[in-house]
C-alpha positions in Angstrom: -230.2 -12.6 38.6 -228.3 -15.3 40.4 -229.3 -19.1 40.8 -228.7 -21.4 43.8 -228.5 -24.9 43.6 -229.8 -26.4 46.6 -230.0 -30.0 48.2 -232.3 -31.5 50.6 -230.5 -34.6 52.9 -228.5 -36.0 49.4 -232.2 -36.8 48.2 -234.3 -33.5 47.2 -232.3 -31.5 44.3 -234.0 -28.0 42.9 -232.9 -24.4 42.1 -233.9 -21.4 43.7 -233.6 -17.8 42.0 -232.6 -14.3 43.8 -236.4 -13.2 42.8 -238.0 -16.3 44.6 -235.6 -15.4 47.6 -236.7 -11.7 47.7 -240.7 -12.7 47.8 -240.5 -14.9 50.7 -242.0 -13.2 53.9 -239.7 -13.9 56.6 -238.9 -12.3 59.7 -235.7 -13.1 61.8 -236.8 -13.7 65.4 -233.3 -14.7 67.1 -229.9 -14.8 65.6 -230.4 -18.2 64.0 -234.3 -18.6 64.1 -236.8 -17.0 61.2 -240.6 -16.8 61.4 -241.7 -17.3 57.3 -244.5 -17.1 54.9 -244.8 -18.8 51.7 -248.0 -19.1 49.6 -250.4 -18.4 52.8 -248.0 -21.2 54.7 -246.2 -20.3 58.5 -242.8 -21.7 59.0 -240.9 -21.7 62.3 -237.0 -22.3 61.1 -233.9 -22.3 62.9 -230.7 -22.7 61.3 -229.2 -25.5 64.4 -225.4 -26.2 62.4 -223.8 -23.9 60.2 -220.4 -24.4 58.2 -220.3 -21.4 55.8 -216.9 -22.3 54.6 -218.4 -25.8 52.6 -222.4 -23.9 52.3 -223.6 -26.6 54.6 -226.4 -26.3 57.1 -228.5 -27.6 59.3 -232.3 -26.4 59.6 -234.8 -27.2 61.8 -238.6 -26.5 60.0 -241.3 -26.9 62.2 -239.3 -28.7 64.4 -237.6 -31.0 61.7 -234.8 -31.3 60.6 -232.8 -31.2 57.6 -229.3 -30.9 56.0 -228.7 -28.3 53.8 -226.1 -28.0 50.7 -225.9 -24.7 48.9 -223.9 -23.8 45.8 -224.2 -20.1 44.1 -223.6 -19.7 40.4 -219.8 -18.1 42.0 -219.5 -21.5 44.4 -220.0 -23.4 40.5 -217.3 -21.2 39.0 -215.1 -21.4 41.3 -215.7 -25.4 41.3 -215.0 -25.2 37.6 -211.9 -23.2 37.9 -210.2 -25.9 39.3 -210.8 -24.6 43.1 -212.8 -27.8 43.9 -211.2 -30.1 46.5 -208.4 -33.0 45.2 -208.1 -30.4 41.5 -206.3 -27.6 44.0 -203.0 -29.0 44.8 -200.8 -27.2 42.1 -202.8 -24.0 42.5 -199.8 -21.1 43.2 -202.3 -18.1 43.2 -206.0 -16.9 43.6 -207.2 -14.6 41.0 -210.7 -12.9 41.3 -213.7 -15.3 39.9 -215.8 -12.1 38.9 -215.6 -8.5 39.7 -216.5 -7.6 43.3 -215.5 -5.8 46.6 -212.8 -7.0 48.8 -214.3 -7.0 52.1 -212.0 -8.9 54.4 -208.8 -10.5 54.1 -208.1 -12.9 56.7 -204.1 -13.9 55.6 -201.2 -11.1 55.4 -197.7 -12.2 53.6 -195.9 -14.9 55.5 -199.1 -16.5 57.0 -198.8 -20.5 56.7 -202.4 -21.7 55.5 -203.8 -25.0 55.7 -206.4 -26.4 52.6 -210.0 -24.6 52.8 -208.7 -22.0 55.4 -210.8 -18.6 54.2 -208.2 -16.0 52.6 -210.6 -13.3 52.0 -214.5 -12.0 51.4 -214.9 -10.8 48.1 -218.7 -9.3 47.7 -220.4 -9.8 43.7 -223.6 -9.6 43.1 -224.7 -8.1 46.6 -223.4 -12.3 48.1 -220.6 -12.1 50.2 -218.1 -15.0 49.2 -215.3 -16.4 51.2 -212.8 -17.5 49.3 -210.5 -20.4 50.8 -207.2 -21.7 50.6 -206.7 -24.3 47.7 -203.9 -25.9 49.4 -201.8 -25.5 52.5 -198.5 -23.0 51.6 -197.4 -20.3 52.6 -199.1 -16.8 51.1 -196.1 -15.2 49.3 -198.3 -11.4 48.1 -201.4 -9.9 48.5 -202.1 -7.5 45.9 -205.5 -6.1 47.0 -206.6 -4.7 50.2 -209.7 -4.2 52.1 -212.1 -1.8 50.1 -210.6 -2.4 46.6 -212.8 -2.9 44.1 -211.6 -5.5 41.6 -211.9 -7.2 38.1 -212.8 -10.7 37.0 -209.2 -12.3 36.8 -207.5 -10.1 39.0 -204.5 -11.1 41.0 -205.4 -11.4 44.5 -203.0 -13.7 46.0 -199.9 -15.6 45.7 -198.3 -18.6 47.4 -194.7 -19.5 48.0 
């Protein structure tokens, strides 16, 4: 299914499947805290920092810690669509990056936005995405709603 790139304090690089996800044994014990089991192994974890927005955390294993970069196979297309940070400055409208469910939208026509501000949730393949400003502007249309279901491509939003 989908891939996750994943990095470990800048040092530790590897890639994590869906599948491998689904067969770890954990169980949430607070709202940011997880009791798991991997290959006969306990691990207390508690996620301490937490900027969804840039898929950046902080987790505390067994009392230490480490920071946390996470980038979906979406986050990589996204990036290679020209949404990555210093590419996004003549970016005039957000079009889907793959089919999905509009979840949320956080911006209405009119709404000044600043850079990396979310505009929406889009859900594809069972993640939920947020997907950010490019630039500051001004949002011009929305042409979905909450609840639509919508195609790779599709016009989402424009800016002024």
């Amino acid at each position: 299914m989908g891939n996750f790139k994943i990095s470990v304090n800048n040092q530790l690089d590897f890639e994590v499947d869906t599948a491998e996800v689904s067969q770890l044994n954990a169980v949430k014990t607070s709202v940011h805290s997880f009791h798991i089991l991997k290959d006969h192994k306990s691990y207390q974890a508690e996620i301490t920092k937490l900027d969804f927005n840039n898929r950046t955390y902080e987790v505390k294993i067994n009392n230490n810690s480490y920071n946390i970069q996470i980038q979906s196979a979406l986050d990589a297309l996204i990036k290679s669509m020209g949404f990555a940070l210093g590419n996004t400055k003549h970016v005039n409208e957000i079009k889907a990056p793959m089919p999905g469910l509009i979840l949320d939208i956080s911006v209405k026509a009119g709404d000044t936005v600043t850079e990396d501000s979310p505009l929406l949730i889009l859900e594809a393949m069972k993640m939920e995405n947020v997907i950010t400003s490019p630039r500051d502007g001004v949002i011009k249309s929305i042409t979905a709603a909450k609840g639509d279901a919508v195609e790779k491509n599709q016009l989402l939003i424009e800016f002024e």
